[in-house]
N, C-alpha and C positions, 0 to 999 in steps of 0.2 A: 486461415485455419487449415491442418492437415485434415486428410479424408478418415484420418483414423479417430476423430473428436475429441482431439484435441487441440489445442493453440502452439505454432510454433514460435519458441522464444529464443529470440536474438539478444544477445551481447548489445549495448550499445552505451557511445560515451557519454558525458555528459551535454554536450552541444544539442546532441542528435538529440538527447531526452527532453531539452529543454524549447527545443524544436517542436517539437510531438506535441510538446503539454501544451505549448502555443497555438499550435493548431485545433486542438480540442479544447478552445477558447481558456483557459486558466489565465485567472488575471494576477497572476504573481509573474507571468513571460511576455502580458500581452505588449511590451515594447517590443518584440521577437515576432515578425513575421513571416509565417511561414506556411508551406501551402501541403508540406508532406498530410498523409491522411491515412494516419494508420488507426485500426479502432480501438478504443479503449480499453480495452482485455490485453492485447499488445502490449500496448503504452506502460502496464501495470505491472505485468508480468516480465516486461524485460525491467524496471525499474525494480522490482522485488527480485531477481536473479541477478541485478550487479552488483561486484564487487566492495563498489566504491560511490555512494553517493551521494549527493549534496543535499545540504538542508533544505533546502528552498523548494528543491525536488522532492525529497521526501513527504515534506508538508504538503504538496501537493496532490498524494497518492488516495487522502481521504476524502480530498474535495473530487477527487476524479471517480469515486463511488457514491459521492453525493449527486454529483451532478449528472453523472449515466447511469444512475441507479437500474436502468433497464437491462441491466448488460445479460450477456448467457452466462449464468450465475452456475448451471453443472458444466459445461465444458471447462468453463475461469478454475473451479475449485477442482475439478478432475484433473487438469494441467498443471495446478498448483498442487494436487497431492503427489502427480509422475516428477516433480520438479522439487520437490521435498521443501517448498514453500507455505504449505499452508500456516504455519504459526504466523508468518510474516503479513500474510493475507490476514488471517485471522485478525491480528492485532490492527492494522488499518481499516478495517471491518469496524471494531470495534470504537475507535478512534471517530470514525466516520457517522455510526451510529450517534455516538453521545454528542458531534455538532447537531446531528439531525434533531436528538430532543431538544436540547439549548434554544435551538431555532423555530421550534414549533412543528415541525418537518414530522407530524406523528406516522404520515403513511411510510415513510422511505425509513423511519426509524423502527417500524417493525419488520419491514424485509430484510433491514443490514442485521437486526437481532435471530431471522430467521436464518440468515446467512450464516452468523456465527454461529449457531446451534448445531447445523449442517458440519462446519469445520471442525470445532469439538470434538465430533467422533474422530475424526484424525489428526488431534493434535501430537507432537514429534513430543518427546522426551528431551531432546537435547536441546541445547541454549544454542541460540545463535543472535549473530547483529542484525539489526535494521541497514541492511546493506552498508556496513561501513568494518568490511575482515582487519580493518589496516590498524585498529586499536592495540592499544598498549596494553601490557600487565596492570599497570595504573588505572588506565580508563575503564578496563572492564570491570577489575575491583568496585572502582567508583559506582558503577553503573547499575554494577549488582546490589550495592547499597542503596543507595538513589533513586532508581527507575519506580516509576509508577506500579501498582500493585495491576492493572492491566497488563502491562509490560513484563510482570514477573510471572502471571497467566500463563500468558502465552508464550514464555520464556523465550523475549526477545530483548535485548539488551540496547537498549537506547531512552534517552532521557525527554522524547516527542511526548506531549502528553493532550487530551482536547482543551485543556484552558493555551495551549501558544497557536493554535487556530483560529485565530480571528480574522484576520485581515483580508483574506480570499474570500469569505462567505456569506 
């Protein structure tokens, strides 16, 4: 974290992401050994500023709010509103939230809801991807069609919704 309170957010590929999520135990990597140890605010926020990211990683972005649910939730969301992220946050917030009721999970399902509430005041006007710019005219059509009514919320264009989150939780 910079001195200014905020979180500095790196670029990083997919290897290195998948690295990270392995070390902050995520059992969709844990064949991936690895000993890097960056914190979770990090791990989140470069995964929501890339480009270009993979499914597998993706799906993991709510389990990584489930499972640190402790995180420093005004730096995260203050970094994500100077990084014009927060819809992105928001909607994995969100995502994370409705495993947490699913699961019975009532304490961490009312912070990820106070979470979102907090975000809301800054939500962006414009549509963006769930980190994946590389879509086609096709796919976004698509997507605009298709996507979850959370998804169209917090107008973020990808077809993740919490019923394909099972298997990590």
């Amino acid at each position: 974290m910079s001195l200014l309170g905020y979180y500095e957010v790196q670029s990083v590929d997919a290897s290195t992401l998948a690295n990270d999520l392995a070390s902050l135990g995520y059992p969709g990597f844990a064949h991936l050994k690895s000993k890097n140890k960056r914190t979770p605010e990090e791990v989140l926020l470069s995964a929501l500023s890339s480009h270009s990211l993979a499914s597998r990683a993706a799906e993991a972005l709510p389990w990584l709010l489930l499972r640190y649910s402790d995180l420093d939730w005004p730096t995260l969301i203050n970094t994500a509103n100077a990084k014009r992220l927060q819809n992105k946050l928001g909607f994995v917030t969100c995502l994370a939230r409705k495993v947490a009721e699913r699961c019975g999970e009532t304490d961490k399902a009312v912070l990820l809801r106070k979470q979102e509430r907090v975000l809301e005041r800054s939500r962006l006007l414009v549509e963006d991807t769930l980190c994946n710019d590389s879509l086609t005219l096709a796919e976004r059509s698509w997507l605009e069609t298709n996507r979850t009514d959370d998804a169209k919320h917090w107008r973020v264009l990808t077809d993740l919704s919490s019923d394909h989150l099972t298997d990590a939780f």
